[in-house]
N, C-alpha and C positions, 0 to 999 in steps of 0.2 A: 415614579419609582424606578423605573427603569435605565433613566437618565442619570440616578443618584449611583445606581450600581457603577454604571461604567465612570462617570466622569470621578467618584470616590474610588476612593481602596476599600473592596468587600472580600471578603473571601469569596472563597469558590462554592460552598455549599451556599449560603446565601446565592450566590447568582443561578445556581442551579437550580434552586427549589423552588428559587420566588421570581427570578427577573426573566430566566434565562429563555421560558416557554410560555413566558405571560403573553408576551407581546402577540404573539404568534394565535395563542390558545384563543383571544378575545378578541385579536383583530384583524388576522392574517393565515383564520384555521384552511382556508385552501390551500394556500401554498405550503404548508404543512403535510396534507396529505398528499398533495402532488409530490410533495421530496419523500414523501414514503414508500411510496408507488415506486417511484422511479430507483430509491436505493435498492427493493426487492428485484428489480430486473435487474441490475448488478450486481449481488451477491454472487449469480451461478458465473456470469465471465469471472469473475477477482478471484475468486477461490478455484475455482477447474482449471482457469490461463496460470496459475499462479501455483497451484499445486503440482502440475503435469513440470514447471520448471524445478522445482525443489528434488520431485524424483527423479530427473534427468540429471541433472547436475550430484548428487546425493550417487545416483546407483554410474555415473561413466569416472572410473580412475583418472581419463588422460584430462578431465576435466575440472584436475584441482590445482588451480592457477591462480594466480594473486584477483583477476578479473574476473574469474566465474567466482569468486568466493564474494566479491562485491554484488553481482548479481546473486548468489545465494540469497545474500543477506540482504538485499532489495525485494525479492522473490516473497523471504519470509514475515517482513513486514507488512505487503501484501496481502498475502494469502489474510494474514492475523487481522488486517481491516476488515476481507470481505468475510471468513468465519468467525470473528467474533466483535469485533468494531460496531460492525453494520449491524449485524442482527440486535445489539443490545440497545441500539440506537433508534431504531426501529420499533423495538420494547417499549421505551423511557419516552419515544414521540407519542404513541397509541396511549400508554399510560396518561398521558397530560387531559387526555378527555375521559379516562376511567378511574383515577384515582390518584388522592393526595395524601397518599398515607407515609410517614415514614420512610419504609420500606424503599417507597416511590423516590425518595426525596435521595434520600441515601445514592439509590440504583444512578440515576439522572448525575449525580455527582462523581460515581467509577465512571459513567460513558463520556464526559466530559472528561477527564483527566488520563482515559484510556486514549481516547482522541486525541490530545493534545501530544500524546507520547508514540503516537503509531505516524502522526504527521510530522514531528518532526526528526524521525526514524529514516522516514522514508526521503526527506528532503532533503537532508545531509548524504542519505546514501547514494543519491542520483545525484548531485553536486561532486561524491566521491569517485564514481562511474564516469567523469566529464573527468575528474584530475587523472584519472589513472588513462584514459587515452589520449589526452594531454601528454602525458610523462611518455607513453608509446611511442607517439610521432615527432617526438622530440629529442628522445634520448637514444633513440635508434639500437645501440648496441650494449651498451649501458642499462638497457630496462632493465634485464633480466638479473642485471647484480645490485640495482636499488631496490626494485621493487620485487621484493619476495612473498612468498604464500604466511608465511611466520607475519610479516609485518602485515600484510593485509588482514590477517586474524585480528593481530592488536588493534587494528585502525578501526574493524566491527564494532569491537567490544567496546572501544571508548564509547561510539558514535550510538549506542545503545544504552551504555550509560549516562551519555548526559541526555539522550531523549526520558529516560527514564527522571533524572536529579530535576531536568526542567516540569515534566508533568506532578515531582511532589511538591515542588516549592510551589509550584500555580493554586494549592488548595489553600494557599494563604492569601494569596490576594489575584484579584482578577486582573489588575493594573499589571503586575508585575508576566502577566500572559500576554497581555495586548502589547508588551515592551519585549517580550523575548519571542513574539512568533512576529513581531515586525524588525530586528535585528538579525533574528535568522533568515527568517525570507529574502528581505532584500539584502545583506551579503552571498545568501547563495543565489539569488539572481543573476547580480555585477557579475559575481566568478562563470556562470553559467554562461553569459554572454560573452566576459573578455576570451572565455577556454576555448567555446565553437566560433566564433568568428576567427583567432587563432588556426585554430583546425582548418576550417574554410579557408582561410589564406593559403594554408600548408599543399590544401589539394588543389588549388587551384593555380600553385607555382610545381607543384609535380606536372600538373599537365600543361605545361609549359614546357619543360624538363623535355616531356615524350615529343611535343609538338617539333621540339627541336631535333628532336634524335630519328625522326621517321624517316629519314632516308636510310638510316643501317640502319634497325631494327622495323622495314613496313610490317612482316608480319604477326610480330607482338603487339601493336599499335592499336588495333579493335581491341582486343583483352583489357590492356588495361585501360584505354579510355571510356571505356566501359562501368568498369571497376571504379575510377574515381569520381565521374560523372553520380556513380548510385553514392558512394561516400556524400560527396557535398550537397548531394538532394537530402541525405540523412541526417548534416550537420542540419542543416535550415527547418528539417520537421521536427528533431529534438529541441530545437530551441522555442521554436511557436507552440506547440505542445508544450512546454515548459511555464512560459511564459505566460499563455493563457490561463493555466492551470492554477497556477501558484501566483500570479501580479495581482489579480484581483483582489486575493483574500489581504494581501500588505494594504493596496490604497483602499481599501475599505475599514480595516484597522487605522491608518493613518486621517481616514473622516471623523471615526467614532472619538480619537481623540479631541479634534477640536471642537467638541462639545457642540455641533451644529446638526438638525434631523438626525438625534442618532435613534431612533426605534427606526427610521426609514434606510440608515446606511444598516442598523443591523439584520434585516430581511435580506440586505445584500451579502453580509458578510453572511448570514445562514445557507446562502445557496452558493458561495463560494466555497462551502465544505464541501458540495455534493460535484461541484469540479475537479477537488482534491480526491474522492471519491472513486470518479470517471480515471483519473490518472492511475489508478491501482489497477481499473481493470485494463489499459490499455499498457500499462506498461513492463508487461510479458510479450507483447509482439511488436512494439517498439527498442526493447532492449535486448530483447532476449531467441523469438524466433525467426529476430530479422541475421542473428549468430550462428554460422555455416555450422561451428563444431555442436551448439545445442541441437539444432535443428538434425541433423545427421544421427547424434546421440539418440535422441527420443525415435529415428524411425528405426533404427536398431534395435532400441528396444521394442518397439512396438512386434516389427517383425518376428523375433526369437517369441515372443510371447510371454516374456518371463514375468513381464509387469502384470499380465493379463491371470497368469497360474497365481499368482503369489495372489492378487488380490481374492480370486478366488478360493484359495485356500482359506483367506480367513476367514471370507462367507458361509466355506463349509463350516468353521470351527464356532461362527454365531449362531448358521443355524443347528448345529446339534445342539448347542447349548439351550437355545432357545425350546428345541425338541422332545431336551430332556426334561425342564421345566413345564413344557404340557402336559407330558407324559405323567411327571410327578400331580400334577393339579387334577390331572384327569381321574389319577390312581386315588388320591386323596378323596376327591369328592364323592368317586363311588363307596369307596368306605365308609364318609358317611351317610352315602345313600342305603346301605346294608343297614347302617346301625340305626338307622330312623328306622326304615323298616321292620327289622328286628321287633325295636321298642312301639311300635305300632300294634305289632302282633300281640306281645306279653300284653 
């Protein structure tokens, strides 16, 4: 049955309701709940690493720049995997051993199509993270009149909608998923590889550049070979982190089509979500706290305390609320504890 979903065109509720947890449910229920286990240890990094960048960036003005607006909108695709991705996913796994109702079938079909839309959200946005310091190291002087805050807005919003246009069209057919997350994946691979090896060249003829110049300039010479030496260690971790993260889930798609062991490549390709997973919680301190000006921003904030008041204000503002509502329950039930009483008496 399972073989007929993928190597056929089924829609997406069929694959979800009937194919999608079968295989798993009746043959493979460990490794099911080990990917459960393990998405719940990752909710609190995704969403806390992930959160703490959105009010950083959201609460420092000097931080609205074509490139923190890219990380914004990497941040918040993020955060939206580990608060609402994960946990439903989570939901719709435990449901496969407690219930086939409806309801069930439905739920299992949003986490699937929510999924499909938060991954390739977030895969374009780090592809777009790689062009825009590309266009940096490149265009030198020039950045700052191509690449404006305006256009990097627009560049969000497309890049949101087609992650959105691709996760509706997927509820038609599942074929038409397995062709558009292995066309995206592997172009924004190529690009992710031609951009930082680029880069990597770029730093690596600067420090040539200084090597030459160290007799007049000996002592700026530590500073920056310092400085490009961490760049190109940076270029080579974004990329192998990239790579691992995101190549597996393509050639395991590219198994499942040719129609050979596919219940065995799909066990692969299930736990190649939970890499895509791991990349949401890592990539707040790959992207973002390894960023002099975030990094500086949030202890500024931290130190002033303003983040610290504000959240506690609203704690006060839940628990009066909350206070008041005892208080009302409380008042209530004594009344009618009078009035029983009362009527007891008469």
């Amino acid at each position: 049955m399972f073989n007929r979903c993928v190597n056929e065109s089924c829609d997406l509720m069929r694959f979800a309701c009937q194919e999608y947890f079968f295989t798993i449910r009746h043959q493979n229920s460990k490794v099911l709940w080990v990917n459960i286990v393990f998405q719940i240890l990752t909710i609190l990094t995704a969403s806390t690493g992930n959160l703490l960048v959105l009010v950083t960036i959201w609460r420092t003005p000097y931080l609205n720049r074509p490139s923190h607006t890219l990380l914004f909108s990497l941040a918040l695709s993020d955060f939206c995997t580990g608060t609402i991705a994960q946990p439903i996913t989570i939901h719709t796994e435990i449901l496969v051993f407690t219930s086939t109702s409806t309801v069930s079938c439905i739920l299992r079909t949003i986490c699937v199509c929510l999924n499909i839309f938060l991954s390739v959200v977030t895969l374009l946005m780090i592809t777009m993270i790689s062009v825009d310091k590309f266009l940096a190291i490149n265009l030198h002087l020039r950045y700052n009149e191509i690449v404006t805050n305006p256009r990097a807005k627009i560049i969000v919003l497309v890049i949101w909608m087609v992650g959105g246009a691709i996760s509706l069209v997927s509820l038609s057919s599942v074929l038409f998923i397995q062709w558009s997350l292995i066309i995206t994946g592997t172009l924004c691979i190529v690009a992710m590889f031609l951009i930082w090896i680029n880069i990597f060249r770029v730093v690596r003829r600067h420090r040539a550049q200084i090597q030459q110049q160290i007799v007049h300039k000996a002592d700026d010479q530590p500073f920056n070979m310092l400085r490009f030496r961490k760049t190109a260690h940076g270029c080579i971790l974004l990329l192998i982190l990239f790579l691992v993260c995101y190549l597996p889930q393509v050639v395991l798609l590219l198994r499942m089509l040719s129609k050979t062991n596919v219940e065995h490549n799909f066990i692969g390709f299930y736990l190649s979500y939970t890499l895509m997973v791991i990349n949401s919680s890592l990539n707040p301190v790959v992207y973002c706290w390894r960023n002099n000006d975030i990094r500086s921003a949030l202890k500024q904030i931290l130190l002033k305390g303003s983040f610290h008041r504000r959240n506690m204000t609203v704690f006060d503002k839940i628990l009066a609320h909350y206070s008041n509502n005892i208080s009302s329950l409380s008042e209530l039930f004594s009344s009618s504890l009078r009035i029983w009483n009362s009527h007891k008496e008469t």
